[in-house]
MDAnalysis code that builds the backbone (N, CA, C; Angstrom):
import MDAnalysis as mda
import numpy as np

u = mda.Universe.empty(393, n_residues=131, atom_resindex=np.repeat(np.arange(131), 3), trajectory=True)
u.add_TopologyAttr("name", ["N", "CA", "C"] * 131)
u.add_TopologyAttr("resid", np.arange(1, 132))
u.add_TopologyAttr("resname", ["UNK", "UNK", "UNK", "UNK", "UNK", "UNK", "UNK", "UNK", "UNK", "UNK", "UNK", "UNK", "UNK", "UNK", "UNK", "UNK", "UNK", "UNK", "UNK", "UNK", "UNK", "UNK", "UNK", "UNK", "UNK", "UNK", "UNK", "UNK", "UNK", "UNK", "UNK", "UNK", "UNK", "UNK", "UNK", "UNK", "UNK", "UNK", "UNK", "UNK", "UNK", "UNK", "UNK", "UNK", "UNK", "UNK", "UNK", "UNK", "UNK", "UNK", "UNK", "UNK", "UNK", "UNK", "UNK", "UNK", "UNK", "UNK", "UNK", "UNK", "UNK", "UNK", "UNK", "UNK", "UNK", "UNK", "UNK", "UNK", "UNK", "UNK", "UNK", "UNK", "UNK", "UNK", "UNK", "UNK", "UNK", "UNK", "UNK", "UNK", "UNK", "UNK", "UNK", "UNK", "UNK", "UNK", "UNK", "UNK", "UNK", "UNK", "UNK", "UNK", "UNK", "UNK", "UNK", "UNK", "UNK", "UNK", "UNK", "UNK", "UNK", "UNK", "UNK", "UNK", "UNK", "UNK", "UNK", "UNK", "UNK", "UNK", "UNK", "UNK", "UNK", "UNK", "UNK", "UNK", "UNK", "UNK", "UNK", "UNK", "UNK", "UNK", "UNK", "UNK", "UNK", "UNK", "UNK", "UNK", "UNK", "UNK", "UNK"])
u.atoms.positions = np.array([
    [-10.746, 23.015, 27.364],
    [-9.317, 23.121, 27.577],
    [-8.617, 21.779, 27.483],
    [-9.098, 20.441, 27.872],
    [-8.693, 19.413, 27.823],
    [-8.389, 19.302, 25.993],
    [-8.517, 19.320, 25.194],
    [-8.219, 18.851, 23.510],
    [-6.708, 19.567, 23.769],
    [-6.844, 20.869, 24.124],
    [-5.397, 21.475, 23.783],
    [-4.448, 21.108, 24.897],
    [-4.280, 20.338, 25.557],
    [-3.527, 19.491, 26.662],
    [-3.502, 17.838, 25.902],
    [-4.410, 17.625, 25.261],
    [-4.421, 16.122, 24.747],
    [-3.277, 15.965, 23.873],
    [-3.038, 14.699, 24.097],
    [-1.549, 14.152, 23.130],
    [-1.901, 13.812, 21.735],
    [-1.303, 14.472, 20.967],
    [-1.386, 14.449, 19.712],
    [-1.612, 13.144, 18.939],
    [-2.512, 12.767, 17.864],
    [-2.644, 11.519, 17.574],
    [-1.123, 11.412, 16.876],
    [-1.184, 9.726, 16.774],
    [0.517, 9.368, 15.562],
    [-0.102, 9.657, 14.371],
    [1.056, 10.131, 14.005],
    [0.988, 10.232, 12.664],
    [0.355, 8.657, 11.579],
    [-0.237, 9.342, 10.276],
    [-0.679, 8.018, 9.375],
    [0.594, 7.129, 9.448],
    [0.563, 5.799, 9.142],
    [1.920, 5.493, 8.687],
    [1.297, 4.557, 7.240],
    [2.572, 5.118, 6.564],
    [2.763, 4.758, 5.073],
    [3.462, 4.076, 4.385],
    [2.786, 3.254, 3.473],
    [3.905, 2.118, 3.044],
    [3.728, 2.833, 1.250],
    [5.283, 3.206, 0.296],
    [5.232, 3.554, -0.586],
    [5.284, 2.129, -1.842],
    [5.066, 2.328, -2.665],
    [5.159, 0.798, -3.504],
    [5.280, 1.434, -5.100],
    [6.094, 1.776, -5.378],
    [6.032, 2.076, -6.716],
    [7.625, 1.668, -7.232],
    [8.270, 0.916, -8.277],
    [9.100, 0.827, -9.383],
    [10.033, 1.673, -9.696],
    [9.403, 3.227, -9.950],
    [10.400, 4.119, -10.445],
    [11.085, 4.997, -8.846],
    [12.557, 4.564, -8.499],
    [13.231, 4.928, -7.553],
    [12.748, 6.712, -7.509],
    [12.978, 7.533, -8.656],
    [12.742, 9.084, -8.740],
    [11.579, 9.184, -7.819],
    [10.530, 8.867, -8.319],
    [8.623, 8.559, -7.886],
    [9.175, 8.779, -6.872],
    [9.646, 7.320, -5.939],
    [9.488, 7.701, -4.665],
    [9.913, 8.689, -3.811],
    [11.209, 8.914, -4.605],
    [11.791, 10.160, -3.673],
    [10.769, 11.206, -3.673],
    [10.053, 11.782, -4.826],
    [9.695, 12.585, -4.940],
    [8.271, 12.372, -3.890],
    [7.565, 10.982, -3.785],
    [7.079, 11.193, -2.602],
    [7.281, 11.492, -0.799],
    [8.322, 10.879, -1.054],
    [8.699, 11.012, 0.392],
    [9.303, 12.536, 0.735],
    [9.683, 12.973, -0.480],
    [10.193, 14.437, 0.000],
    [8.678, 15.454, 0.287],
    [7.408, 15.157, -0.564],
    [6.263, 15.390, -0.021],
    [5.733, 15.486, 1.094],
    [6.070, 14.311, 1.619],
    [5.677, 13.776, 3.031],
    [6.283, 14.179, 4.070],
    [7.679, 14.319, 3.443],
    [8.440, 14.864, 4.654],
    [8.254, 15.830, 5.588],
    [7.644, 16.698, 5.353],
    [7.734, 18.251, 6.375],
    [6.592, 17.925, 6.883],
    [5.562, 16.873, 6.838],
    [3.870, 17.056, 7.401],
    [4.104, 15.754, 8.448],
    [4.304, 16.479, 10.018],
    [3.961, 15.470, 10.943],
    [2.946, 14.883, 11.237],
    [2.056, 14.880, 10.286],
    [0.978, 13.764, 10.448],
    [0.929, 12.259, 9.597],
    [2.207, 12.373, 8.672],
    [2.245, 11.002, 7.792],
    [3.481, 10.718, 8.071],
    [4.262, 9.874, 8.377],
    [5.157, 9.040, 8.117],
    [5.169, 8.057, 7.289],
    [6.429, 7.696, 6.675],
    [6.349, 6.700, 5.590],
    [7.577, 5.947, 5.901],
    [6.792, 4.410, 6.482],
    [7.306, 3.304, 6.910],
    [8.120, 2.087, 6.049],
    [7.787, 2.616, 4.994],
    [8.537, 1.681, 4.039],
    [8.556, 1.855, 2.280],
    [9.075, 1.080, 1.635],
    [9.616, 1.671, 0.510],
    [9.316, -0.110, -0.465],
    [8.492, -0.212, -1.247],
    [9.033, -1.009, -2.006],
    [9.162, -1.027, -3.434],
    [9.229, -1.647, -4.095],
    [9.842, -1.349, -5.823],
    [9.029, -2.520, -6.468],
    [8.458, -3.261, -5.803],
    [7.341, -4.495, -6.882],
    [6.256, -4.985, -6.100],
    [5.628, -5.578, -6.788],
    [4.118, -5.810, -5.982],
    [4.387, -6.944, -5.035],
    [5.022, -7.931, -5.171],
    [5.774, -8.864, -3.914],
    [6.265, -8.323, -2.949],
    [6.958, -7.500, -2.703],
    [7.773, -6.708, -2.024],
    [6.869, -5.677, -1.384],
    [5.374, -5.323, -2.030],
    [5.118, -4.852, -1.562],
    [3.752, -5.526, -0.326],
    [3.558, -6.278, -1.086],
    [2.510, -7.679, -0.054],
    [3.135, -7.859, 1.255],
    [4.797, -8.252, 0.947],
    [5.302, -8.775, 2.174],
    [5.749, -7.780, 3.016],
    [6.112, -6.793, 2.708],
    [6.054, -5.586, 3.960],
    [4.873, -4.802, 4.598],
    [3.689, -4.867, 3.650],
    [2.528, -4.782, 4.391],
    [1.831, -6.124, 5.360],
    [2.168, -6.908, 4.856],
    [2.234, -8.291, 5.867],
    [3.016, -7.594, 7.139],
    [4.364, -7.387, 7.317],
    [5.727, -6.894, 8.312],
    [5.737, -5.269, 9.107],
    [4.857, -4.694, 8.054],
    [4.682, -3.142, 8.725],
    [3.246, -2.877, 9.021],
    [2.479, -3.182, 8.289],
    [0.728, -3.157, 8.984],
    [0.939, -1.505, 9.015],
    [0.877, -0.899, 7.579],
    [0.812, 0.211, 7.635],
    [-0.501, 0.815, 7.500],
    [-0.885, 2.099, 8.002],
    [-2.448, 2.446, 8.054],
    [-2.867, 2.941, 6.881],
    [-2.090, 3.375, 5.730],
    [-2.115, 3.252, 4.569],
    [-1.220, 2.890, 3.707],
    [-1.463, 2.111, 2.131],
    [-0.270, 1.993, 0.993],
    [-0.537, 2.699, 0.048],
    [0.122, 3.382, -0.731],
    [0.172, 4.079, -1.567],
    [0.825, 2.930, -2.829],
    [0.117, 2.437, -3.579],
    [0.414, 1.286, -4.478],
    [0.101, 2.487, -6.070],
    [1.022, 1.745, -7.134],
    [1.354, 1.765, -8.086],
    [0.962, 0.736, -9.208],
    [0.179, 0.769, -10.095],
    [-0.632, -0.628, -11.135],
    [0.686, -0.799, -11.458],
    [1.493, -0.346, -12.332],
    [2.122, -0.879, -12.953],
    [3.773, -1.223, -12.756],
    [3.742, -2.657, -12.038],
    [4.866, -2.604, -11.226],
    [5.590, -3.919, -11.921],
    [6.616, -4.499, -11.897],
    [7.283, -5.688, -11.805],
    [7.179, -6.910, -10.754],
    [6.923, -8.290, -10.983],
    [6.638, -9.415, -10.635],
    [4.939, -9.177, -9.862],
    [4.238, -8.761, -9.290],
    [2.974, -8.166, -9.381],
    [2.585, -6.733, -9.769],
    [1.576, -6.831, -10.370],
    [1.166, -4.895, -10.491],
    [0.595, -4.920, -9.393],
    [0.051, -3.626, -9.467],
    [-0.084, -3.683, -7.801],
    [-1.505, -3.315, -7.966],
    [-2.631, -3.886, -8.624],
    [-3.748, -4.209, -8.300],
    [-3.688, -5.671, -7.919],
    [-3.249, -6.493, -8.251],
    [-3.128, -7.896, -7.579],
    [-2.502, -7.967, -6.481],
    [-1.644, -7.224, -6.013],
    [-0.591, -6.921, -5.033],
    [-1.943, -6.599, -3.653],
    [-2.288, -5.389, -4.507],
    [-3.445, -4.862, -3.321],
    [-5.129, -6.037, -3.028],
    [-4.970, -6.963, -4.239],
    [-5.823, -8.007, -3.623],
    [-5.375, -8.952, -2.926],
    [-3.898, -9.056, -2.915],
    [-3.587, -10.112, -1.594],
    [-3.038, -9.715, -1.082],
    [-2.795, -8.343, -0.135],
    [-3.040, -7.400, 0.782],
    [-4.275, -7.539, 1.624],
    [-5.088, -7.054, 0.676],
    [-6.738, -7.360, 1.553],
    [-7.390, -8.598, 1.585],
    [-6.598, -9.387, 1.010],
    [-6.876, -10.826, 1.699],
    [-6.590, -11.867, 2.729],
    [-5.694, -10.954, 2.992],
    [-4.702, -11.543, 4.303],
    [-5.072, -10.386, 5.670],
    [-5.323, -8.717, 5.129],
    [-5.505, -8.116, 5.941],
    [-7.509, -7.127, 5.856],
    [-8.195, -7.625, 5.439],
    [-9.602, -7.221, 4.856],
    [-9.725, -5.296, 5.145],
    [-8.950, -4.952, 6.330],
    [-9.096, -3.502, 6.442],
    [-8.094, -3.125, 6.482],
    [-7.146, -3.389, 5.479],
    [-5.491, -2.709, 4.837],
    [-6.209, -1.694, 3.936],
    [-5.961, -0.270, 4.108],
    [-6.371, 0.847, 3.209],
    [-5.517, 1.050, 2.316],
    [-5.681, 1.014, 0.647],
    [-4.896, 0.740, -0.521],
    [-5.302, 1.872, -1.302],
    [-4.342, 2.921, -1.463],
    [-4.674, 4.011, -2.601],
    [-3.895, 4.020, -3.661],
    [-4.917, 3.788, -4.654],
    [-3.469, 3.068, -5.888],
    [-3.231, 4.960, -6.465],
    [-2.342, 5.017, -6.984],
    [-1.615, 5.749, -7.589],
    [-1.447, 5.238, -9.089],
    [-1.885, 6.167, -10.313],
    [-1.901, 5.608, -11.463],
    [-1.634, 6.832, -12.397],
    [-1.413, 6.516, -13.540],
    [-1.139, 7.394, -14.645],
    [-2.106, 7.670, -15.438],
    [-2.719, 6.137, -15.737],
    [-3.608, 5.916, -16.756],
    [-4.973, 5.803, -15.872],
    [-6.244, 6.268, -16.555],
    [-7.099, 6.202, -16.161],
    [-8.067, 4.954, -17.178],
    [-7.525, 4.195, -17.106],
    [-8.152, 2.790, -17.974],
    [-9.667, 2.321, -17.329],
    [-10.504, 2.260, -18.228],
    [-11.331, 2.132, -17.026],
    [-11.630, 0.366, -16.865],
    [-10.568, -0.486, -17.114],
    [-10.455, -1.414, -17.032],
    [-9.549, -1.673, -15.922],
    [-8.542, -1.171, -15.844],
    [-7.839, -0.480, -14.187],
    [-8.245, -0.848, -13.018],
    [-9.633, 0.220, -13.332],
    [-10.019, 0.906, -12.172],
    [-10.993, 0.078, -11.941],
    [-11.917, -0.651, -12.622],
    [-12.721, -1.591, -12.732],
    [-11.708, -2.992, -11.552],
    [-10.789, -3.220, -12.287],
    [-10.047, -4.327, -11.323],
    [-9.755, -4.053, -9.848],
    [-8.987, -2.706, -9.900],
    [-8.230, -2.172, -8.572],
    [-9.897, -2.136, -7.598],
    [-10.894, -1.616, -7.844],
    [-12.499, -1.806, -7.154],
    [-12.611, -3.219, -6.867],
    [-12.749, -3.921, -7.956],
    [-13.000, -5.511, -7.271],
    [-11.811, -5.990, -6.168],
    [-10.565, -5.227, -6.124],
    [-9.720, -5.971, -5.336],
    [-9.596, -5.123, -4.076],
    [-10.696, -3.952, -3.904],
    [-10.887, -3.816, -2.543],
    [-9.976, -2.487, -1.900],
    [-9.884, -1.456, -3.337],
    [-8.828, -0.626, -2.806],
    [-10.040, 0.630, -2.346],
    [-9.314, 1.244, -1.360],
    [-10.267, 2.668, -0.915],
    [-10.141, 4.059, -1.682],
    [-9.346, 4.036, -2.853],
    [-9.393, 4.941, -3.956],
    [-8.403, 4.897, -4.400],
    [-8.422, 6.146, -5.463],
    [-7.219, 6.442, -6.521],
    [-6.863, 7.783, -6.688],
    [-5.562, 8.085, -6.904],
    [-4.961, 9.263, -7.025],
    [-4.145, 9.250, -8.332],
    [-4.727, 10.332, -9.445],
    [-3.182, 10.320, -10.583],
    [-2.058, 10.956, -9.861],
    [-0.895, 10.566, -10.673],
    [-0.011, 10.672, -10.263],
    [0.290, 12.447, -10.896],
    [-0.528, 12.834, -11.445],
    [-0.330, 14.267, -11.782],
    [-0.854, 15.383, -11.066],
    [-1.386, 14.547, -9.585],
    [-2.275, 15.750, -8.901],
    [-1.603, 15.227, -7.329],
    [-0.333, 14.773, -7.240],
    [0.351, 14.255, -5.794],
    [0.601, 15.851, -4.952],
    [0.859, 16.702, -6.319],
    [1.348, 17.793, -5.180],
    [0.460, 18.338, -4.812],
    [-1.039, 18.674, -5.420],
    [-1.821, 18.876, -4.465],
    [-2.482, 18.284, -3.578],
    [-2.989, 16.681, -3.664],
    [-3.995, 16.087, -3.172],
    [-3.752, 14.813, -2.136],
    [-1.977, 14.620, -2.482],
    [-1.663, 14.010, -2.094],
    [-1.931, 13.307, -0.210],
    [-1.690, 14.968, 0.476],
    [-1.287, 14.219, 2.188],
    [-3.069, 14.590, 2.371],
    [-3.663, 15.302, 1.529],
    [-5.070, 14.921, 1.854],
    [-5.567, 13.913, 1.941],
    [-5.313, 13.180, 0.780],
    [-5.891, 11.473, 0.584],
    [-5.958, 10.905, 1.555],
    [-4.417, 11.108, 1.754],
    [-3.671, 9.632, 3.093],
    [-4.253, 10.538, 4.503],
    [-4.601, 11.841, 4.752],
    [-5.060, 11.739, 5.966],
    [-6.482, 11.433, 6.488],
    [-7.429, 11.123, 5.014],
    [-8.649, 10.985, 4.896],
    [-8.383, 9.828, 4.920],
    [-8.371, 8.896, 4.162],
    [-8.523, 7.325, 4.265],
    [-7.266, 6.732, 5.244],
    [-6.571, 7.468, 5.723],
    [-5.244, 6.546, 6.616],
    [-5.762, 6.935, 7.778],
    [-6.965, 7.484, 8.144],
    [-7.220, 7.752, 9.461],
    [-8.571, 7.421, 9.837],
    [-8.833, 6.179, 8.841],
    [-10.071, 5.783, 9.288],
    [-10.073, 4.379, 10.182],
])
């Protein structure tokens, strides 16, 4: 009887990082109705997105390769260099396996295309944002 009296864990919290303004909406309107993710922040380039994961210490990022002033496989290696257990799920289009080869050496905890968000999406982030 005690679990169903226990206080609910917080929700994941989420930092979005992708370029195309649409993208994000379309994630966050995802996210929206599932009280187990919140999404703490919003950025549009791989700088922008370093320094708010520096400022929000979110339990997961949802990063984007192909971004303006960093892509965000470099983005997500100096992320985890400043933070070693920042959980980084890049989000990609292309399945390059030169990509994915980089985004691995720089320490991300997986990948999601961007053509399978509506199904797989708040799975991901509640599997790896809740570790």
């Amino acid at each position: 009887m005690e679990a169903a009296n226990a206080p609910r864990a917080r929700p994941v919290r989420v930092l979005v990082a992708d370029d195309e303004q649409l993208f994000v909406e379309t994630v966050q309107a995802l996210l929206a109705d599932d009280e187990r993710v919140e999404v703490v922040g919003t950025a549009t380039n791989g700088q922008d997105a370093v320094d708010l994961a520096k400022a929000l210490a979110p339990d997961l990022t949802l990063m984007d390769i192909s971004m303006p002033v960093l892509d965000g496989i470099e983005a997500a290696r100096r992320i985890r260099l400043e933070h070693p257990d920042a959980c980084i799920l890049i989000l990609t289009g292309s399945s390059i396996s030169a990509d994915i080869d980089r985004a691995r050496q720089a320490g991300v905890a997986g990948f999601l295309t961007k053509d399978r968000l509506g199904t797989q999406l708040v799975d991901a982030i509640l599997e790896l944002g809740s570790r």
